[in-house]
N, C-alpha and C positions, 0 to 999 in steps of 0.2 A: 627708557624711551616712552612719548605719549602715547598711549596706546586708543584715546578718547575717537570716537568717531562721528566725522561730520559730513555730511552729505544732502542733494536737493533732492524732494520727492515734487513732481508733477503731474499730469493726468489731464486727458480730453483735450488737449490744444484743437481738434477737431479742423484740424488746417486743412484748408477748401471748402470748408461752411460758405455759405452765403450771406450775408445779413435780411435778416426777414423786418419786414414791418417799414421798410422805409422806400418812400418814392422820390423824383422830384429832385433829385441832387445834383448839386454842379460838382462842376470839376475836382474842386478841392477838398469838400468832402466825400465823393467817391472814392480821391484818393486816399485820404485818412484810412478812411474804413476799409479798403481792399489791400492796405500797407500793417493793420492794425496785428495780427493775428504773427506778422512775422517781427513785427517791433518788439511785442511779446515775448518771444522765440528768444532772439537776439538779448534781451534784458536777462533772462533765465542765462544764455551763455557767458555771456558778460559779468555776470554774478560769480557764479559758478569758477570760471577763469579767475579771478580778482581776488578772492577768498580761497581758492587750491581746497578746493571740496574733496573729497575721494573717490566720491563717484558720484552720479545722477540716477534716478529709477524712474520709470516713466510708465504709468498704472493704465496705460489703454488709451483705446480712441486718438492717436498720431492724427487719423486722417479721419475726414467725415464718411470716406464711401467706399467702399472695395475696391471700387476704378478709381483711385484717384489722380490726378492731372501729373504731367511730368513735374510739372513747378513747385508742385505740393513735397514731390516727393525730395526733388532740389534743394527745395527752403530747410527741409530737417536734416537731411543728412550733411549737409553742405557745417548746419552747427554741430553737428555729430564730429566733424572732421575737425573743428577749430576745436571741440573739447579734446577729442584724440591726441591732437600734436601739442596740449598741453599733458598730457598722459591720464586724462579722465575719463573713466571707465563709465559707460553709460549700459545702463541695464532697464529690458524693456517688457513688458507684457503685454499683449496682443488683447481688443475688448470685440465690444457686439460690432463698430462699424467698421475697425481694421483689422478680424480676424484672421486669425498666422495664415489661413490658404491663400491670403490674398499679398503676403510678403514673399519677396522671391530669396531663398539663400545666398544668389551672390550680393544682395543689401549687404551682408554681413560677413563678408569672406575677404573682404580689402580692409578690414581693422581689425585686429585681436583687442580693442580696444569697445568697443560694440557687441552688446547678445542681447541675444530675444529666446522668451519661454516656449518652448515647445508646445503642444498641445494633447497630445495623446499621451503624458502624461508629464508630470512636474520637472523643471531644470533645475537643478544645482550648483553652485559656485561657489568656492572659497574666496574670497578678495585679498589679497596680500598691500602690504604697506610696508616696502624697501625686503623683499622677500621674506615676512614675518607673516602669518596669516592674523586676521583683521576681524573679518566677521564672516557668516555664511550669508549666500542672498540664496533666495530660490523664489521659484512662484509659476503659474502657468497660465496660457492664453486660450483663448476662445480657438473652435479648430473654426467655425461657420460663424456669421453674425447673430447666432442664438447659442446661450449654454443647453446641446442637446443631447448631455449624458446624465444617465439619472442617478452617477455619481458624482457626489460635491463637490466643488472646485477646490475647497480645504483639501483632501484625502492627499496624503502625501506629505502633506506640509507643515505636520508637530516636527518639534522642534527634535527628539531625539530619528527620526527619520531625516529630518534637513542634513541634521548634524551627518548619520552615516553615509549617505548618499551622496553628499559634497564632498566628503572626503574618498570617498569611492571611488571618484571621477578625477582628482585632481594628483596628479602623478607627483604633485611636490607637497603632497600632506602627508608624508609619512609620521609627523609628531603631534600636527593639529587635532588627531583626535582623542589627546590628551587635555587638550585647551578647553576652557571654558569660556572660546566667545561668542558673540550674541548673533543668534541670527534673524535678518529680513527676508518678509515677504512679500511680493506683489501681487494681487489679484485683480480683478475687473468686478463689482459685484454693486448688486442692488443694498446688501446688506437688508436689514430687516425694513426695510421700508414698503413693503407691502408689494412688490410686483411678484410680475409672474418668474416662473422657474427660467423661462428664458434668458434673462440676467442675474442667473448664477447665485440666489438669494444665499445669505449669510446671517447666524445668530453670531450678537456680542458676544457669548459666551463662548462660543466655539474659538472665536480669536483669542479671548481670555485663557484658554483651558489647552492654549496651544503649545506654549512657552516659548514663543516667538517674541522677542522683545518687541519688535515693530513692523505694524505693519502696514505694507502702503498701499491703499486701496486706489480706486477709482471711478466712476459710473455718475455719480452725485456731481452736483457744477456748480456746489457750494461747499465751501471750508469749513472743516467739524472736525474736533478732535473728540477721540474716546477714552477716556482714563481710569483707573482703578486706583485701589488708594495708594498703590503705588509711580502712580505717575500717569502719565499718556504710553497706551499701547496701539493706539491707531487713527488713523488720520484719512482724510480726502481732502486734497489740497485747493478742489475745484477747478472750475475750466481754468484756461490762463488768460483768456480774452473771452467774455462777454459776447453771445453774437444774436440777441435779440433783447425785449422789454421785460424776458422773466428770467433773466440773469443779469441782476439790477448792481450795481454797489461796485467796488474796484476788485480784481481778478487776479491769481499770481500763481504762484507755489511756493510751498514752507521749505523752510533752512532746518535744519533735523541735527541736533548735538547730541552723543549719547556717549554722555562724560564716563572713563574708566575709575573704578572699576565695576562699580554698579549698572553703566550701560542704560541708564531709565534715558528715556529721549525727551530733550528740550526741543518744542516746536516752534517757529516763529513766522508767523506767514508775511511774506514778502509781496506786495502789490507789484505789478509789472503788465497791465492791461494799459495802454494808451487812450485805452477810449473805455467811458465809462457809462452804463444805461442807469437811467433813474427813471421812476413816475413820482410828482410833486404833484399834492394834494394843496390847493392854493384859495384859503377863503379872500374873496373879492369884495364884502359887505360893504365896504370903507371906498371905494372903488365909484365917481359918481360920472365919469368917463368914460368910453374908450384906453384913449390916451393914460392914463389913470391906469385901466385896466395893463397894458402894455409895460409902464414903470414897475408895475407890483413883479410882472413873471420875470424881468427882467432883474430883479433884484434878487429873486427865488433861487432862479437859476444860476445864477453869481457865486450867491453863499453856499447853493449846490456842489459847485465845483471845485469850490473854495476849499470842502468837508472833507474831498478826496484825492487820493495820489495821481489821479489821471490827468491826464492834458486837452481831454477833450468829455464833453458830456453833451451825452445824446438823449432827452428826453420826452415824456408826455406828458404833459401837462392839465390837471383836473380840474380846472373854475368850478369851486363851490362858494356857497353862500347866497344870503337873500339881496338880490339886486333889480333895481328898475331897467337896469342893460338888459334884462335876462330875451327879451325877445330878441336885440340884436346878435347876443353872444350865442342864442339859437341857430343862427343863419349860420349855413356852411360858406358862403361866400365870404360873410365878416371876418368870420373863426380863421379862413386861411389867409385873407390878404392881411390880420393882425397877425398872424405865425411868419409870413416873410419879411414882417418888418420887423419883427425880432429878432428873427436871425441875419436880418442887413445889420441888425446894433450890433450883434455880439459874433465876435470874433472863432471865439471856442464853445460857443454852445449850435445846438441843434437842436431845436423842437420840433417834431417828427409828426407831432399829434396834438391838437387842441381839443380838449373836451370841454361842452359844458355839461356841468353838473348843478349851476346857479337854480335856482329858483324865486319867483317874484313877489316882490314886497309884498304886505299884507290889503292893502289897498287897491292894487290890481287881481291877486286873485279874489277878491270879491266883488269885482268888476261888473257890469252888467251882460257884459256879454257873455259871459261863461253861466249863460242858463241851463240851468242841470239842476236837478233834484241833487245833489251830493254837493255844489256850490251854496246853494242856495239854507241846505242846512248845518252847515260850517259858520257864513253866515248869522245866524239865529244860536251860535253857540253860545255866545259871551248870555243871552239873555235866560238860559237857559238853569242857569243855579237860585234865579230869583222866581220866575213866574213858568214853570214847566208847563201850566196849561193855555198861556198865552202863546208858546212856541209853538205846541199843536193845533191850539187854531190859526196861527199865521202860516204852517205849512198845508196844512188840508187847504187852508185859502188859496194857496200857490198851487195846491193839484187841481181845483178845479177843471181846470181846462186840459188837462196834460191826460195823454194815454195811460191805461191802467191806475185811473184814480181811485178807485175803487178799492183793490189793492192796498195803495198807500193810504188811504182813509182809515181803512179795517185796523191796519198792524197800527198806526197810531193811535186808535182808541184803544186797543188792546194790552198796549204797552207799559209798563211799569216806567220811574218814573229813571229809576237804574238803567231800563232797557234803553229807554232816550236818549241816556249818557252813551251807553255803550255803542249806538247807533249812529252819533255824534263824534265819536272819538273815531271809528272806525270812515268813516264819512271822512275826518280829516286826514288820517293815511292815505287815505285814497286820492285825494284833492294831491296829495305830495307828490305820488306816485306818477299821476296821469301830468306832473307836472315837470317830473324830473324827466320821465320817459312818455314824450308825448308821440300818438300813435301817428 
């Protein structure tokens, strides 16, 4: 018999998020987006079902908020029940925002199909496969939305502890704790990423030195595996939908194989977010339109969506480069009546946000109008390799009149011909600066 084990890990659906960052929306894209988070959901069950997985593990954050909405809580269990009655065992641990005090046990009393980690101190399971045992799972949850014991969330969780402890508890292991099979854990964890002890930090090493084949983490809302030279030990599979502009790119949960009899796990992450965030960084140089300008993000956005498994893309968009537009693409009024008429062209995109980031030909910022001692010696750059002390009298000539010439008289006579350069150079950062961010 196969004895290889396959199963989906996921984490942070954070179902009842809101989408931040975005205004202004009709109908249909509201709907999109307030539909997204369960389309998600449903793609993982669907998956799951269609491939006869063995089980699902779900590493934290179910929900965004300790109170969360009936409908929130609907939406999961409702696919909890379609993996059930195909006999899919779903295994779950509790994070910072759906901490176990805020899950009630009759959640989990209408399916022996269903568990969740306990919190005051590790749970254990044996998984059986046609009554043979399979693997061990274990792993524990958050009791409050902060890890606030100043023991690790690891403790409990080596592998010779998983091993006695599941067989402990499981009235039909009387042989399994002869078996050598591999066992899984779930945690909710910052991992070494530098937060504070309230999310539960974790060293690599400690999961290395666990001998836990795999483990399924959570907290992170990007995809990362962790390997050793013998394979992948550990994973964060990321949120499963995207719910702002810094959870950019397509969203899902990994497919986990851990071939017998070595048990190393093949990971493969599966996209299954509907809607996908990008920011596109968009040079305009070539751009001598409006119009022009319109064609470019349109075609950006296109090949954007083009790139990804999603169905939808919601983005911001950055106009850079040197352009004669740059004053109108300054105007908030331009910037958003060209944004609605983009998204009148494009069917599946969204652009949420238009920046400019342009800056103006060489010919305007040396315009006359922009009198300023830091214009005026950008200016005077180019002549500045050939005749150094022509530029000094032509700028002393321009302080004349101007407050604190004195000053700028002094430091010019005083100056090397380096310091010039150096005064020059810094002069034109500055001209960029007050250019890209004008006050």
């Amino acid at each position: 018999m196969d004895s290889s084990i396959r199963f989906l890990h996921t984490a942070d659906l954070h179902i009842g998020r809101p989408f931040t960052g975005i205004c202004e929306l009709d109908s249909l894209w509201r709907e999109r987006i307030v539909n997204a988070t369960r389309s998600a959901f449903d793609t993982l069950c669907d998956y799951a079902i269609k491939n006869k997985v063995d089980f699902v593990l779900v590493s934290g954050d179910v929900f965004d908020t300790v109170s969360a909405e009936y409908s929130s809580y609907a939406l999961f269990f409702d696919g909890l029940k379609r993996l059930s009655h195909e006999s899919i065992h779903t295994y779950i641990c509790a994070g910072n925002h759906d901490p176990y005090s805020s899950w009630k046990p009759s959640f989990f009393s209408e399916s022996a199909f269903i568990h969740i980690m306990e919190a005051k101190q590790p749970s254990y399971f044996v998984h059986y496969r046609n009554g043979q045992p399979l693997c061990y799972i274990a792993g524990r949850s958050y009791k409050t939305n902060a890890w606030d014991s100043i023991e690790p969330i690891i403790n409990g969780l080596m592998y010779q502890e998983i091993k006695q402890n599941a067989c402990a508890t499981s009235s039909e292991c009387a042989t399994c704790i002869e078996e050598n099979i591999p066992a899984i854990a779930l945690v909710h964890t910052s991992l070494n990423k530098g937060e504070s002890q309230r999310y539960a930090p974790l060293k690599i090493t400690q999961l290395q030195a666990s001998g836990v084949s795999y483990w399924a983490l959570g907290h992170i809302h990007a995809f990362e595996c962790f390997s050793n030279d013998h394979g992948v030990f550990a994973a964060f599979p990321g949120c499963l939908q995207g719910g702002d502009i810094g959870e950019c790119g397509d969203k899902g949960f990994v497919d986990v194989t851990m071939p017998y009899p070595q048990y190393v796990p093949h990971v493969t992450f599966v996209p299954a977010s509907p809607l996908c965030w990008e920011e596109c960084m968009l040079d305009v140089t070539h751009c001598e339109t409006l119009d022009a300008v319109q064609q470019c993000v349109e075609d950006a956005c296109t090949c954007s969506l083009s790139q990804h498994r999603s169905d939808y893309l919601v983005a911001r968009v950055c106009l850079t480069g040197i352009t004669p537009l740059y004053k109108e693409l300054n105007s908030l009024a331009t910037r958003k009546a060209l944004r609605e008429e983009i998204n009148r062209h494009m069917a599946g995109v969204l652009v949420f946000e238009l920046v400019n980031k342009t800056i103006l030909e060489k010919g305007d910022i040396l315009a006359p109008s922009h009198d300023t001692f830091l214009y005026y010696l950008v200016q005077k750059a180019d002549a500045l390799a050939e005749t150094p002390d022509d530029v000094r009298s032509t700028l002393k000539a321009w302080c004349e009149d101007k407050d604190d010439a004195t000053i700028f008289t002094s430091y010019l006579d005083s100056c090397t011909d380096q310091e010039l350069k150096e005064l020059i150079s810094a002069a034109k950062d500055q001209v960029v600066r007050n250019l890209l961010y004008p006050a």
